[in-house]
C-alpha positions in Angstrom: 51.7 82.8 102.3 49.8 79.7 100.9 51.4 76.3 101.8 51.4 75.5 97.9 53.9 78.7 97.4 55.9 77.7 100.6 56.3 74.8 99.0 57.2 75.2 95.6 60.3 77.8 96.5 62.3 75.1 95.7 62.5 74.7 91.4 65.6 72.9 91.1 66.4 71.6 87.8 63.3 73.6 86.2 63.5 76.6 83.6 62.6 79.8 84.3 59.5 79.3 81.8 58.6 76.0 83.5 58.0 77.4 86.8 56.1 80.1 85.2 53.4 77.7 83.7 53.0 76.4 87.1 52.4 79.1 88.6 49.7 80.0 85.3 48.0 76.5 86.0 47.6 77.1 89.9 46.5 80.8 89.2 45.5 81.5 85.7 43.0 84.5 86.5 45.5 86.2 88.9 47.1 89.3 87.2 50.6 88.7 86.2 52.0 92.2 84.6 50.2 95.6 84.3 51.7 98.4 82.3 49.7 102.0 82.8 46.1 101.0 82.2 47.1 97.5 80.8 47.0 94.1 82.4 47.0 90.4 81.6 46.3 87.5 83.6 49.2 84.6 84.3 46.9 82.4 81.8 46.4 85.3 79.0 50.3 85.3 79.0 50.7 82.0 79.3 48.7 81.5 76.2 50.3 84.7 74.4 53.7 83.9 74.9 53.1 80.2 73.9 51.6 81.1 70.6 54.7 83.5 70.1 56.9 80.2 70.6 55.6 78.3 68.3 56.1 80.8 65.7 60.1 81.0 66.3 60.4 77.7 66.5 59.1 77.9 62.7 62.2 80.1 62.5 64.7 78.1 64.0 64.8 79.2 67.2 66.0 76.2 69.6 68.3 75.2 72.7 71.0 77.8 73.0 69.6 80.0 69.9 70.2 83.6 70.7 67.2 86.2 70.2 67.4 89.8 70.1 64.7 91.3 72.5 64.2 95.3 71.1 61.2 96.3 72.4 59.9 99.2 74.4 58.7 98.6 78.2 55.2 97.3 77.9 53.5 93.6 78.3 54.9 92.7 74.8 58.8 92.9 76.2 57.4 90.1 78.8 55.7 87.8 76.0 58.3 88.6 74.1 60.9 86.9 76.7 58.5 84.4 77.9 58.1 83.4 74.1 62.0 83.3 73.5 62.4 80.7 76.5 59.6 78.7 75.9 61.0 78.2 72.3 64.3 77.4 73.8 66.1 80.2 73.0 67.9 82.8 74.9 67.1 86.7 75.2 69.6 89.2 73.9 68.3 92.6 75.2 68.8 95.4 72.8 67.8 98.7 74.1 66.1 100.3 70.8 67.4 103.9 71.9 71.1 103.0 71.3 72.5 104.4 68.7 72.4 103.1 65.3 76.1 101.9 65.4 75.6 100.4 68.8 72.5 98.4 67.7 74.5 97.0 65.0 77.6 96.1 66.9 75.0 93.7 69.2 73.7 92.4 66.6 76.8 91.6 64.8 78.6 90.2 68.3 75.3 87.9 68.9 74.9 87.3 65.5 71.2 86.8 66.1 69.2 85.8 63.2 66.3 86.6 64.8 64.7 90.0 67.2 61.5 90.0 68.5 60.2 93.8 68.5 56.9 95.9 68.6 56.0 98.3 66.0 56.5 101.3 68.0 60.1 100.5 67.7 61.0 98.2 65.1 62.1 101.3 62.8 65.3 101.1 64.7 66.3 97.3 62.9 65.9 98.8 59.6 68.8 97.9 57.8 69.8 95.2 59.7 70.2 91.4 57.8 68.1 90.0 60.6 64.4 88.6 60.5 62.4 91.2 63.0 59.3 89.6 64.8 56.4 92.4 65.8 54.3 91.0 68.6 51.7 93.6 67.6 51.7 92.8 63.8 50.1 89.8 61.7 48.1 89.0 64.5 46.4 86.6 62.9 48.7 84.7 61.9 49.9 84.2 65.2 46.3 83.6 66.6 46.6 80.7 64.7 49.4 79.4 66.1 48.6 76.9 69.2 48.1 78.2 72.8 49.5 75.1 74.3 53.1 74.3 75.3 55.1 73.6 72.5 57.9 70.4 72.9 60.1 71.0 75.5 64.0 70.9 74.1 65.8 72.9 76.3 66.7 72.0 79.8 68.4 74.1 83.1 71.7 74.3 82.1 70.4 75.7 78.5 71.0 79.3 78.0 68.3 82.1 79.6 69.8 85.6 78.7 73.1 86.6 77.1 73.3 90.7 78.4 76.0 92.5 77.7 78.7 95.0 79.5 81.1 97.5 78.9 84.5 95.8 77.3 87.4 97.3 78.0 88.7 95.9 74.4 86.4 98.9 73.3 84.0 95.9 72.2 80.9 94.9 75.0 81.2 91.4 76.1 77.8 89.0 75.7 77.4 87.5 80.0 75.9 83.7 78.8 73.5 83.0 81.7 71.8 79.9 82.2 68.7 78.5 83.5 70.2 77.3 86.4 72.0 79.9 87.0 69.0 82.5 87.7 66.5 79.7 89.3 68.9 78.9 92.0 69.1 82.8 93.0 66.0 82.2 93.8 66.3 79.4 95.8 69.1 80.1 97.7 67.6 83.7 99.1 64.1 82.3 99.8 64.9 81.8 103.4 65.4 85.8 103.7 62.7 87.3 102.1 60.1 84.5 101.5 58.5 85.8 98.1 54.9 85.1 97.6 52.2 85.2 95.3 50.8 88.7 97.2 53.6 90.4 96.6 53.5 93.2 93.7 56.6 94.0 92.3 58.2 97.0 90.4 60.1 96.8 86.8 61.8 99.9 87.5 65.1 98.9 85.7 66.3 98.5 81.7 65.7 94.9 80.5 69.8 95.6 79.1 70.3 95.9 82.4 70.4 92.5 84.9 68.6 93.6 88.1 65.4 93.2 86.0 66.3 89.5 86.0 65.5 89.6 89.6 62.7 91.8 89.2 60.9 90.1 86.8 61.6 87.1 87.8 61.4 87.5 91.8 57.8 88.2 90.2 56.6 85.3 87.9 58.5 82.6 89.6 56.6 83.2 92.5 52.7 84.0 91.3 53.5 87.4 91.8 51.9 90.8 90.0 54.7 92.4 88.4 54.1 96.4 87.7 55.9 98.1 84.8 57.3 101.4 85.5 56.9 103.7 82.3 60.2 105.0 81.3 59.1 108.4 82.3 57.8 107.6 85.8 61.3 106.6 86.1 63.0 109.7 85.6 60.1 111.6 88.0 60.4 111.0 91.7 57.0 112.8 92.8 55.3 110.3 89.9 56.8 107.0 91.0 56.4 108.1 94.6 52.4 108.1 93.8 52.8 104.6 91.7 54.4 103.4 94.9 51.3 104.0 96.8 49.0 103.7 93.8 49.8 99.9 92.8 50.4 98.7 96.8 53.9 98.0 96.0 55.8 95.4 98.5 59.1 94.9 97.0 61.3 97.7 95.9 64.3 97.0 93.8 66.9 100.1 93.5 70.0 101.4 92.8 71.2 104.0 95.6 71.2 106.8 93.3 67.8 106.5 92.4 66.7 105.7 96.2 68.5 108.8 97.3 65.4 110.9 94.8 62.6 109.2 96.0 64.0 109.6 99.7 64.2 113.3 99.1 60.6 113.3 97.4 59.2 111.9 100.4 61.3 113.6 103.1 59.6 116.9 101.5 55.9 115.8 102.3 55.2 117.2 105.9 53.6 113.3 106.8 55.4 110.1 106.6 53.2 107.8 103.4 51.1 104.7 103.9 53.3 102.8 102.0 52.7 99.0 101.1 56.5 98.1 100.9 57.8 95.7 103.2 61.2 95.7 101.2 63.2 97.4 99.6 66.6 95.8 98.1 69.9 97.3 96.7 72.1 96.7 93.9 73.7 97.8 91.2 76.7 100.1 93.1 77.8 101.0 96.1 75.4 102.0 98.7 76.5 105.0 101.3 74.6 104.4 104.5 74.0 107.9 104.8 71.7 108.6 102.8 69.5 106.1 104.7 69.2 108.7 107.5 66.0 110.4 106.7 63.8 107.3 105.7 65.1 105.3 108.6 64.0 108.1 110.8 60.6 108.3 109.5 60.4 104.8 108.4 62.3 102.8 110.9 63.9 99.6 109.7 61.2 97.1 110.2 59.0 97.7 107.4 59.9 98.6 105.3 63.3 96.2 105.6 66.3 97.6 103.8 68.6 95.1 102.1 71.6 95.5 100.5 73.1 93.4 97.9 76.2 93.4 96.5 76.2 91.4 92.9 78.0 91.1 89.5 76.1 90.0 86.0 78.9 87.2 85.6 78.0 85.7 88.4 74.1 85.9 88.3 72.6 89.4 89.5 73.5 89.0 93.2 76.2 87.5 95.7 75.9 88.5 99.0 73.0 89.5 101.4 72.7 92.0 104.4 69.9 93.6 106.2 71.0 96.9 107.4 69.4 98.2 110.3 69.2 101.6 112.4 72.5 100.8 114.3 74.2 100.6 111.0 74.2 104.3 110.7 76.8 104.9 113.1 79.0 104.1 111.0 77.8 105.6 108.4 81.6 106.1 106.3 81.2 102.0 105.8 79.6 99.8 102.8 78.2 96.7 103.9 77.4 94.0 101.7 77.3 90.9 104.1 78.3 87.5 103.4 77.5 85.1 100.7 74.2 83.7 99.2 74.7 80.0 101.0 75.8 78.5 97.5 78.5 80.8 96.6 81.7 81.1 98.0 83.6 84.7 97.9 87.8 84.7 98.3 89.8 87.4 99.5 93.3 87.5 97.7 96.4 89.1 97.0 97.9 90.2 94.5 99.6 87.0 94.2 96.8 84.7 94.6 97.1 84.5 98.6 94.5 84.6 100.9 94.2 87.5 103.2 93.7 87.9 106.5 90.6 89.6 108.0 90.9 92.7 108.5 93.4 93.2 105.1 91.6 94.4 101.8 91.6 91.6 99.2 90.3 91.3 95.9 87.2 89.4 95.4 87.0 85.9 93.8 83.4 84.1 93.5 83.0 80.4 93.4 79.9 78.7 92.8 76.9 77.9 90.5 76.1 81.5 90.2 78.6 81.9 87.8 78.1 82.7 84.2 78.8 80.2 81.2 81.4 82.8 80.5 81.4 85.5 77.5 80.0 84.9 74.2 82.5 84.0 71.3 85.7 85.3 73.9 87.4 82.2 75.2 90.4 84.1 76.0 88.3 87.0 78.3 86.2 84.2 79.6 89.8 82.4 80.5 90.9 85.4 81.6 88.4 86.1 84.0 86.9 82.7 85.1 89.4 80.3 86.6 89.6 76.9 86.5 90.3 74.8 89.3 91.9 76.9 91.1 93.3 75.4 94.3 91.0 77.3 96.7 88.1 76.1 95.2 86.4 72.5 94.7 88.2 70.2 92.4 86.6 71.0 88.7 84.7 74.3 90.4 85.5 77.8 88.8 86.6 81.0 90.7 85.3 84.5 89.0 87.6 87.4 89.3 85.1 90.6 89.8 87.8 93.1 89.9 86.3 94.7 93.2 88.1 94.8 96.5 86.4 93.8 99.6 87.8 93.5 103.2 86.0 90.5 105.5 85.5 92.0 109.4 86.4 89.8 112.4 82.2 88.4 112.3 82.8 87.3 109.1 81.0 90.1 107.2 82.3 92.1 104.1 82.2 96.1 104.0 82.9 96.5 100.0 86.2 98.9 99.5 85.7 99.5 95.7 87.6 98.6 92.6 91.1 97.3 91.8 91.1 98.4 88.0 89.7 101.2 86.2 85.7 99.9 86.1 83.1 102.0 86.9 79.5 102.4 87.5 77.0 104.8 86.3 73.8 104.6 87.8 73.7 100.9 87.9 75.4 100.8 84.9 79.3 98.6 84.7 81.2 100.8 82.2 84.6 99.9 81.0 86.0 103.6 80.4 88.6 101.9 78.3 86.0 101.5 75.9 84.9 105.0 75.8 88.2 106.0 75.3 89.0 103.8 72.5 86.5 105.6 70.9 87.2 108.6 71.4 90.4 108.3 70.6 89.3 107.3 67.0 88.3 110.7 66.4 90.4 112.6 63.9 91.3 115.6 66.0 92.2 113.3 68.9 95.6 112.2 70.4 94.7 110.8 73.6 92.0 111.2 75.9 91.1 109.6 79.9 87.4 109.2 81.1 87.2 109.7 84.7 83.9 109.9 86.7 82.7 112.9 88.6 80.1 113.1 91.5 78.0 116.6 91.1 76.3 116.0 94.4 73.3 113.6 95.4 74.8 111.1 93.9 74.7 112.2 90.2 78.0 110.9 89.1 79.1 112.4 85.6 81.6 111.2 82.9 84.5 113.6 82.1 86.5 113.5 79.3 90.3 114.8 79.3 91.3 115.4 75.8 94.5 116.0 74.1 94.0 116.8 71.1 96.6 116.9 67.9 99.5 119.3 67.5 97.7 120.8 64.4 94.8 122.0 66.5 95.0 125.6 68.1 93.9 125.9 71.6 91.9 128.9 71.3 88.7 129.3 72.7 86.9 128.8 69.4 88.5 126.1 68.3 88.1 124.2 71.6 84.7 124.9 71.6 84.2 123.5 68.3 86.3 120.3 69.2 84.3 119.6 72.3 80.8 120.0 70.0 82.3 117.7 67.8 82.9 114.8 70.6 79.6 115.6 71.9 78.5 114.9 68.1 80.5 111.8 67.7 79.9 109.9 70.7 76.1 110.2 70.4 76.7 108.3 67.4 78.5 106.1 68.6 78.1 105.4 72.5 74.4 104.6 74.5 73.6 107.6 76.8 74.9 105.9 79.7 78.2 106.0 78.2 78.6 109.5 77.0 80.9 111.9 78.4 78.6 114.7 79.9 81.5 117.2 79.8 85.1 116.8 77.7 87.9 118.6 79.1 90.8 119.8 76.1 94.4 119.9 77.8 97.7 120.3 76.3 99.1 117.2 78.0 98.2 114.7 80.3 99.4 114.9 83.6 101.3 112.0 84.6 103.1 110.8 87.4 106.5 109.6 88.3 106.1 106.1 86.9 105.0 107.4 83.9 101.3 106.9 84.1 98.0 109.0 83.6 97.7 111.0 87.3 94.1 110.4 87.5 94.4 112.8 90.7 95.8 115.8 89.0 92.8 116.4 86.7 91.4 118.9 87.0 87.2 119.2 87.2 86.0 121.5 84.4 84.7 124.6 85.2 82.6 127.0 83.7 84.8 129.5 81.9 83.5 133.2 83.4 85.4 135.3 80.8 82.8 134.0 78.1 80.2 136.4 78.4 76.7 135.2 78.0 74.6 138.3 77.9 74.5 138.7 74.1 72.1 135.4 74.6 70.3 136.6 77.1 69.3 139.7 76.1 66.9 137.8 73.3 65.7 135.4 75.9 62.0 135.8 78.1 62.5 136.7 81.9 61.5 133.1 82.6 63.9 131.4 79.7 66.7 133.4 81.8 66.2 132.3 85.4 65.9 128.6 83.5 69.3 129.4 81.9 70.9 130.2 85.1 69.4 127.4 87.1 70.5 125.4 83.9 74.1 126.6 83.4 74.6 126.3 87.5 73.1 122.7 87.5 75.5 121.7 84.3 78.6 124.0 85.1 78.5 125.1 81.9 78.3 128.4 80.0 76.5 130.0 77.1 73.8 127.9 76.5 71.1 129.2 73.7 67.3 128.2 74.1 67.1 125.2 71.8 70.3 123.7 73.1 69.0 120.1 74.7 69.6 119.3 78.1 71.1 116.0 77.4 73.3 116.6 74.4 75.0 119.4 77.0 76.2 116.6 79.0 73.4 116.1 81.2 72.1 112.6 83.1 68.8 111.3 84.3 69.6 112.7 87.7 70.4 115.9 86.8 67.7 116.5 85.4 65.4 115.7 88.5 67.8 118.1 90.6 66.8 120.5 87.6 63.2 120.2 88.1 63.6 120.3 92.1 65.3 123.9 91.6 63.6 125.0 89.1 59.9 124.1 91.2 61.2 125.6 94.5 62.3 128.7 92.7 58.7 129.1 90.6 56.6 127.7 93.7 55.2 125.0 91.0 54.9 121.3 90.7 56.1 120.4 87.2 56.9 117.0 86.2 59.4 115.5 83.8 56.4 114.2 81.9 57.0 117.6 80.8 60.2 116.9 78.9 58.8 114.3 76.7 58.3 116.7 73.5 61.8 118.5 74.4 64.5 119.0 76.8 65.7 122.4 76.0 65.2 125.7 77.5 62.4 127.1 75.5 59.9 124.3 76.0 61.0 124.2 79.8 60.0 127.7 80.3 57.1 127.4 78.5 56.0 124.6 80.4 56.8 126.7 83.8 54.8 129.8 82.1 52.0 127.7 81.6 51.7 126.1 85.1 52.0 129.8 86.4 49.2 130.8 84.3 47.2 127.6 85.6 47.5 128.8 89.1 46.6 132.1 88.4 43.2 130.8 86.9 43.0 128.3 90.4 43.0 131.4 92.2 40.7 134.0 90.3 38.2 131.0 90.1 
């Protein structure tokens, strides 16, 4: 590492988009972001997203304005939030494959006047009383616009990103994150992993979703070459396996449940791979030593080094560091997350506000200036769950409530125990089921309902949804069938795919326990119902289009499904679907892909993918 970038690791009181354009002065031919066969340099982007700028600032955009991003991922997203800073705006991320009411309910809570968009996408804001900015269109018009820095009017503790979580209230809360909050992450891990300007970084996650803060920004800040991950290479292990290798990767960022594919992608390769990695960070849930195993013993723990993090989006991505080694694995039934980034603080307490001692499980209270502003337009949730001046903090400081449970060993260190409410998480994803509930429960046919989650095996964790449904309705088989279609139905409407029940269970009651609450213990896991006969369906289906259905059906534990029925819409996640296309390759003896999927995920087009790769072999061979 250069002593100009050993240097400048510390940015104190800079913006994120500051410390960018230095690193676009010292470097400007140096290749800042690639996406597929795309690249642009730090000074290209510089210039880009400074010409973007000035045009929102035409609109209004200032200190503290909030700007919706929808864009897909490409180099536009990263102009796009370069441009919002250097205006001095903030990012809202808006995924544009949430549903329509979704969309609109961020738009509404942010009451952004302004989203910056691409083409590609931009249908989705149709609609929508809001003024939509396409990177890609009226080009000239922004060509004219100056390539220079506009006037700086935003400062550190101005807003960066407002990204919003699952609300238990049934509404998502906006996290308001400032400039200061982000750049000191930064600063305060620098002496652990000593990010440089020859690292090459992956943006593997959803911009919606705050480990791409550290992502993108582990990569800019730092001169760094940040690589895109198309959203497909995402949801194939064997694809981002080669990009791994491919683009030199050195730093990693993943949630367990993703890591836990690509380890059993590589495992299956008969030689270890010549990979460039020399970390590889965790976040986003808890991570089960276990499944560590495998790469460790192929791997070691050297290089690549294996770090896990345990973090919050209230209080800035991450909060606590620890480097887990080969030892580690002997005790295996623990989850480490270490001790605190040196600026934050974290507080073991009772239920009445009391420390505990080591050694007793305690819920976990952050302190320091990782903490959000609090939540946009909710002074009573931000009240609620940041604390002011509480007595085991510094006069004036705040404490943050996470709502996880934590217990602190006799060295100090933390082994993470879980949650103390209800929250969840979903691949990386905090979800309120609450919220899910809620709406649910607005259904017509619906009485009550409980969302619980479900773990399938290797780590793809489900949503379940226990239904009661209203005295009027019949429990038959038809009508329960019809019910469940018409949740399925709803909540696509209404909920992103992260949040949508992959199976809904219909009950006559709730069980519930002694002091009258929901016995989450007592539900029972859904089951595929054997009486219902599925060989009327079959019989019209091809011999292929039948061992798909069974691996399908298995895979899903469901029953009955018809060609054209799609993969997702029958509860399935990202995950399963990988674990699909591991069965359904080791079965066939092919090497499909999910690039596959991208014109259809139902039966039909998987088999005739899986015919066509059979017939492609068979012409391999007579040639």
């Amino acid at each position: 590492m250069s002593k100009t970038m050993s240097e400048s690791a510390v940015f104190s009181n800079k913006c994120l988009h500051e410390i960018f354009e230095a690193r676009a002065r010292q470097a400007p031919n140096k290749i800042a972001v690639s996406y597929k066969d795309e690249q642009i340099s730090y000074e290209e982007l510089n210039c880009r997203a400074n010409q973007l700028a000035h045009q929102l600032q035409s609109l209004g955009v200032g200190a503290d304005v909030l700007v919706g991003l929808c864009t897909d991922r490409s180099i536009e997203m990263i102009v796009g939030i370069l441009a919002i800073l250097k205006a001095g705006g903030a990012y809202v991320p808006i995924d544009p494959n949430y549903p329509s009411n979704r969309i609109r309910l961020l738009l509404e809570d942010s009451a952004v006047a302004v989203v910056v968009s691409v083409s590609s996408v931009a249908g989705c804001l149709e609609g929508f009383n809001v003024k939509v900015v396409c990177i890609d269109e009226n080009l000239s018009s922004l060509n004219n616009q100056p390539v220079t820095s506009g006037q700086v009017i935003s400062n550190d503790r101005s807003l960066a990103y407002v990204i919003y979580t699952s609300g238990s209230t049934g509404i998502p809360k906006g996290v308001l994150i400032e400039h200061r909050n982000a750049v000191r992450l930064f600063e305060q891990t620098h002496q652990w992993f000593n990010f440089d300007d020859k690292d090459v970084w992956t943006m593997f996650h959803s911009v919606a979703f705050d480990f791409s803060v550290w992502e993108i920004w582990g990569a800019l800040l730092y001169g760094g070459h940040l690589v895109i991950v198309p959203f497909e290479v995402t949801r194939s292990p064997k694809q981002f396996h080669n990009l791994l290798t491919h683009k030199g990767i050195t730093v990693l960022n993943q949630t367990p449940s993703a890591f836990r594919q690509l380890v059993a992608t590589d495992i299956a390769s008969e030689e270890s791979t010549d990979f460039a990695l020399r970390l590889v960070i965790f976040g986003g849930e808890a991570l089960e030593l276990k499944l560590l195993d495998p790469w460790i013993a192929r791997y070691g723990d050297q290089r690549p080094q294996l770090v896990n993090m345990y973090g919050i989006t209230e209080t800035t991505v991450h909060v606590t560091y620890r480097r887990i080694t080969k030892q580690d694995l002997a005790s295996s039934d623990l989850s480490p997350i270490g001790t605190p980034i040196p600026d934050l603080q974290i507080h073991l307490l009772d239920s009445s506000g009391q420390p505990v001692p080591d050694g007793t499980p305690g819920d976990i209270y952050i302190a320091g200036p990782g903490l959000a502003r609090g939540y946009h337009n909710r002074p009573e949730l931000t009240a609620e769950r940041f604390l002011q001046n509480h007595s085991f903090s510094t006069e004036g400081a705040r404490l943050y409530y996470s709502g996880d449970r934590a217990v602190r060993m006799d060295n100090g260190e933390l082994i993470y125990l879980g949650r103390a409410d209800e929250q969840i998480k979903v691949r990386g994803f905090r979800i309120e089921p609450r919220e899910i509930e809620m709406c649910l429960r607005s259904h017509p046919q619906v009485t009550s309902c409980v969302v619980i989650p479900h773990d399938y095996g290797d780590g793809d964790v489900r949503l379940i949804a226990y239904i009661v449904p209203t005295p009027n309705l019949s429990m038959t088989i038809e009508t329960t069938e019809e019910l469940r279609s018409n949740l399925a139905q709803y909540a696509g409407v209404e909920l992103p795919i992260h949040m949508r029940p992959s199976a809904y269970s219909i009950l006559r009651e709730l069980p519930i326990t002694a002091h009258g609450k929901v016995d989450r213990r007592a539900l029972p896991i859904p089951c595929v119902d054997k009486s219902i006969s599925s060989t009327e369906l079959n019989a019209s289906k091809t011999s292929t289009e039948q061992v798909v259905t069974e691996i399908w059906e298995d895979l899903l534990e469901i029953n009955c499904t018809s060609t054209n029925d799609d993969f997702f819409d029958l509860g399935g996640t990202s995950l399963a679907l990988i674990r699909l296309f591991g069965r359904i390759n080791e079965h066939f003896g092919i090497s499909l892909d999910l690039s596959s999927m991208v014109e259809g995920a139902t039966i039909s087009h998987l088999a005739r993918c899986v015919d066509a790769e059979l017939r492609n072999q068979q012409l391999v061979k007579v040639s």
